[in-house]
N, C-alpha and C positions, 0 to 999 in steps of 0.2 A: 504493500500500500504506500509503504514511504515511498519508493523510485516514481509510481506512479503519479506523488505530489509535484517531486520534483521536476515532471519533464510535462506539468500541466502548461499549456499556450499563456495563459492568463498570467502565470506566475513569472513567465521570460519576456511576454509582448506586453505589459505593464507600462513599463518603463517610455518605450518605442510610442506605446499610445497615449501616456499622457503630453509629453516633449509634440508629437505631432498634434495633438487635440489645442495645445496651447498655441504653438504656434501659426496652426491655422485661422484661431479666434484670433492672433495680431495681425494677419495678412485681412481678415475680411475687416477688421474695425478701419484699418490703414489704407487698403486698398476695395473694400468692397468685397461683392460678390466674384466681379472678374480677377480682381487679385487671389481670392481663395480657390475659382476654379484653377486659374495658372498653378499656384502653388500644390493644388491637389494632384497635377498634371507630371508637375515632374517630380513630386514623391513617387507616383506611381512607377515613372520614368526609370527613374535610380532605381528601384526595386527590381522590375523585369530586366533591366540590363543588367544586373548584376548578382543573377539568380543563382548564374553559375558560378561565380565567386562567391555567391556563401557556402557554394558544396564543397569548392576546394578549400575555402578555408575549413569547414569543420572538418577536411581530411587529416589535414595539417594541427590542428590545435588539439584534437583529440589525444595527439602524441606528445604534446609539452604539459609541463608541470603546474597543478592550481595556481601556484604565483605567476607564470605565464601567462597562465589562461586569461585572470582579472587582470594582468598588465595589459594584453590585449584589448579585454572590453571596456577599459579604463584609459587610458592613456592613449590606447590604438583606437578608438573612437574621439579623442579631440586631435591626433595626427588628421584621420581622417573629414573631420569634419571642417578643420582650421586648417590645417596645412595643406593638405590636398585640395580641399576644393574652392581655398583663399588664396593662400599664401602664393604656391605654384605657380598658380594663374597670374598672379601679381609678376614674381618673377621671371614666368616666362616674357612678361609684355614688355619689360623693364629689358630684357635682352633683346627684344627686337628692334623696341620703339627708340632705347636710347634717353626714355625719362629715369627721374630716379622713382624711389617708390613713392614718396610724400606725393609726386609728381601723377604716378599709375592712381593710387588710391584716390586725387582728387580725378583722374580720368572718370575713373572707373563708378563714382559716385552723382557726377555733376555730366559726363556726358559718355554716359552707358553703350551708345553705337559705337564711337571712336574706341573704347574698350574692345568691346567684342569684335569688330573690324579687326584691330590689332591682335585679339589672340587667336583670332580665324586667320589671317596670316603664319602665325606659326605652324597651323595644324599639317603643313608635311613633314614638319620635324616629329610632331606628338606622335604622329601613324605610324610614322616609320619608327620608332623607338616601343611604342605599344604594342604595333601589330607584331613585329620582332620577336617582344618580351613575350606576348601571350603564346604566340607557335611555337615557340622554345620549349613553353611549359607544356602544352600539347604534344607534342613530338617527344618531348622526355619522356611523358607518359607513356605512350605509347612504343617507345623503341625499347625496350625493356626485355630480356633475356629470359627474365627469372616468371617473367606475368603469364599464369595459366589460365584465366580468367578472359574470355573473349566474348563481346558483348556483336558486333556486326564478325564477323569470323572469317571471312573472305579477305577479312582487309587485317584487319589485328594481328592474325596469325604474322602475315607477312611482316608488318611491324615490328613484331616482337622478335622473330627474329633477325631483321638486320640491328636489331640492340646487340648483336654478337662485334658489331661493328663501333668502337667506342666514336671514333672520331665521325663519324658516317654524318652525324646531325648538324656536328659543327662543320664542316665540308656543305651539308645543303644548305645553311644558312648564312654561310660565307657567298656561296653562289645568290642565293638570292640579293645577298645585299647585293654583287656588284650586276646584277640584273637589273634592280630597283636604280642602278646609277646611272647603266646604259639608257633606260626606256624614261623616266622621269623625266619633266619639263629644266631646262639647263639652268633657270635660276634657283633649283634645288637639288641639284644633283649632290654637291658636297654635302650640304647640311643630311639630305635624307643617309648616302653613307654612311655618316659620322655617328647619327641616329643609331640606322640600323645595326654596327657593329658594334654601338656601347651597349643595345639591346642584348645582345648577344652575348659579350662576354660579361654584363651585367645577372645575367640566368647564369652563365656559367661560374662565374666568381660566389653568389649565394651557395652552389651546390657544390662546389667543394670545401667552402666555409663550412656549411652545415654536415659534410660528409667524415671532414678533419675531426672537429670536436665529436659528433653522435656518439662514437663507442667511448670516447672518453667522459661525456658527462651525461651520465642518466640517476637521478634519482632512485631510491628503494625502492618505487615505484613501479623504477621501468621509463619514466616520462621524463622527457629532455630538460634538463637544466643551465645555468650558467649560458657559457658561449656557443652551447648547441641551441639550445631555445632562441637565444638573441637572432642566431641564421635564422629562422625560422621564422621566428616574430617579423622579421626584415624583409625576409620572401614573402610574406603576407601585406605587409604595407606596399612595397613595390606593385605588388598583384592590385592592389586595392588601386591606386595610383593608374595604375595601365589602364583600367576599368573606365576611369571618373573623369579623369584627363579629356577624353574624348566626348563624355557626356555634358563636361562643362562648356565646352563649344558648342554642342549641341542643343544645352538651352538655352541661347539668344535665339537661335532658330523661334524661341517660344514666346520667350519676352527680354528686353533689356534691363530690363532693373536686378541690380547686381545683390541686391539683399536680396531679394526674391528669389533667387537663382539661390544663393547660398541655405536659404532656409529651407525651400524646399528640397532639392540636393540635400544637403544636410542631415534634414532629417529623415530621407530615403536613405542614406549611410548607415543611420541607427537602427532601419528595419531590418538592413542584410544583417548587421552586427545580432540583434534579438536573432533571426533567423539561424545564424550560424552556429547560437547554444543551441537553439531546439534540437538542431539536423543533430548534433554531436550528442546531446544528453539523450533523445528518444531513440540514438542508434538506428536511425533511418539509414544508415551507408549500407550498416551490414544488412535491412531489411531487405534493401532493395539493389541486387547486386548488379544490376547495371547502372545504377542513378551517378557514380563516378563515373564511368566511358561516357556518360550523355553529355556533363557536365566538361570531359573533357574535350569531347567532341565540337560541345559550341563553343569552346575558347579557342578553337584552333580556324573554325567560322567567324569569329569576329576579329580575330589578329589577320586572317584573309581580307576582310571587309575592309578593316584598318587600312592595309597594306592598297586594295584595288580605289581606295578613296584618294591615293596621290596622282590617280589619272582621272581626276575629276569624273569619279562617277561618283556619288554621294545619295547611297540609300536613304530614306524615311528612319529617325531613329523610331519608331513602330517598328518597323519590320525589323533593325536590328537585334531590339529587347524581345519582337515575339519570338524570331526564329530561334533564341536559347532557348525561350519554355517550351516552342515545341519538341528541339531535339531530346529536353531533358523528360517531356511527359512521355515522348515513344520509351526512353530506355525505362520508365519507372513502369510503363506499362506493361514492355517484354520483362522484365521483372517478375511482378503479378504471374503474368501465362509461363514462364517458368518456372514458379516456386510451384504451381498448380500441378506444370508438367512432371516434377522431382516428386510432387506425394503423391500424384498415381501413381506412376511405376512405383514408387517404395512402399502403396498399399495390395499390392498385387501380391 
């Protein structure tokens, strides 16, 4: 009866509901009706695009230690909410624009287009470094030696085994970047480069950080502590970062007011964050044993998108945020028809 207290919705999406109940009552007193739709618009926003970085991350946090964990939903929720979907933004415009910040922050308050203009300007550096980071994380997933576990099997299989191959990934993602250099528009050819191969060795530097210390610091437990968990916590903000990056450009698309943008963002932040105890504490991973390949599946789909967005095609963020939930409601569904499939034959 206790576990069952502890992984009730009410008791982890509290928090999530009252921060957004409140701040939606200052969007509509401030801005109205239309302000609270906006703002409802892109909580939901943040939520569906980042559906599948709650799954990775409760992959990931499941494995470090309760002092991680709260350092996480503590501290890794004002990284995320303040640094990432403020700070960031600030200083990328400050790198392009050539203002200082006192300079970006009155932009950014007093004339919200010239803001979002300037950090929609940067966005083939943000693609190329996102979309990079996330196919890294996909690909690693998947090329994997040891993974018996295959969720589409036609294709996995093969994956898993050229994982026999160490350097295989970083060889394709080496070619991609200088693919990305040849075919890209000539006044971004360096910058996406330079993007796409800090992406690169930005995933690779995490995971041998976290590979160095793992067997050196684990808890009684079992659960990563010290400078394993710090990789770890650090592969999660980065992740979080690749995600939101691209969503914060995406909602001027909706509206220009930069507090608006951060409130609702913001507190779509805090919904993945609730969501990512739930996935972890009700043990939905191990319920549903394809829900990680789905999840992996559409971060390797939107680090694609990221990447085909420097040839000026530029999907609907709708279509972006749905096409996760849908790759991830097919794997939770073959899931389902599998666990069914296993207790027939094991009741026969």
């Amino acid at each position: 009866m206790a576990n069952k207290i502890s992984v009730h919705p009410l008791r982890i999406f509290w928090l999530s509901s009252l921060i957004t109940i409140a701040l939606g009552a200052w969007m509509l007193a401030h801005g109205g009706l239309v302000g609270l739709w906006l703002f409802t618009i892109l909580v939901v926003l943040e939520v569906t695009f980042s559906f599948d970085n709650a799954v990775i991350n409760s992959r990931v946090l499941v494995r470090m230690s309760p002092f991680w964990q709260k350092l996480f939903l503590t501290v890794g929720i004002f990284i995320a909410v303040f640094v990432v979907r403020f700070l960031v933004p600030i200083f990328i415009v400050m790198l392009t624009s050539g203002h200082g910040f006192h300079g970006v922050i009155a932009l950014a308050l007093n004339n919200p287009e010239d803001y979002g203009k300037t950090l929609h300007d940067a966005a083939p550096t943000i693609d190329a470094f996102g979309g990079t980071f996330l196919i890294m994380i996909g690909i690693s997933y998947f090329m994997d030696r040891k993974k018996d576990i295959h969720w589409l099997r036609s294709i996995e299989k093969y994956l898993a085994r050229a994982g026999n191959y160490e350097t295989l990934k970083v060889f394709v993602m080496l070619l991609t970047a200088m693919a990305l250099y040849f075919t890209v528009d000539d006044a971004h050819k360096t910058t996406v480069l330079i993007a796409s191969i800090l992406g690169t060795l930005l995933h690779l530097g995490l995971e041998l950080f976290g590979a160095f210390f793992e067997k050196r610091q684990r808890g009684s437990t079992g659960k990563l502590v010290g400078m394993a968990a710090l990789g770890s916590f650090m592969y999660l903000e980065v992740l979080d970062a690749s995600f939101s990056l691209d969503g914060v450009i995406g909602a001027f698309a909706i509206t220009n007011e930069i507090v608006l943008i951060i409130a609702g963002l913001g507190a779509g932040a805090i919904w993945v964050r609730s969501l990512t105890v739930y996935l972890m504490k009700s043990g939905t991973l191990s319920k549903y044993r394809y829900l990680e390949h789905g999840a992996h599946w559409a971060i390797l789909a939107l680090g694609a998108i990221m990447l085909i967005k420097l040839y000026h095609v530029d999907p609907p963020e709708w279509f972006t945020g749905s096409l996760g939930l849908i790759v991830i409601s097919i794997a939770v569904i073959s899931s389902v028809i599998e666990q069914r499939r296993t207790a027939a034959i094991a009741s026969k």
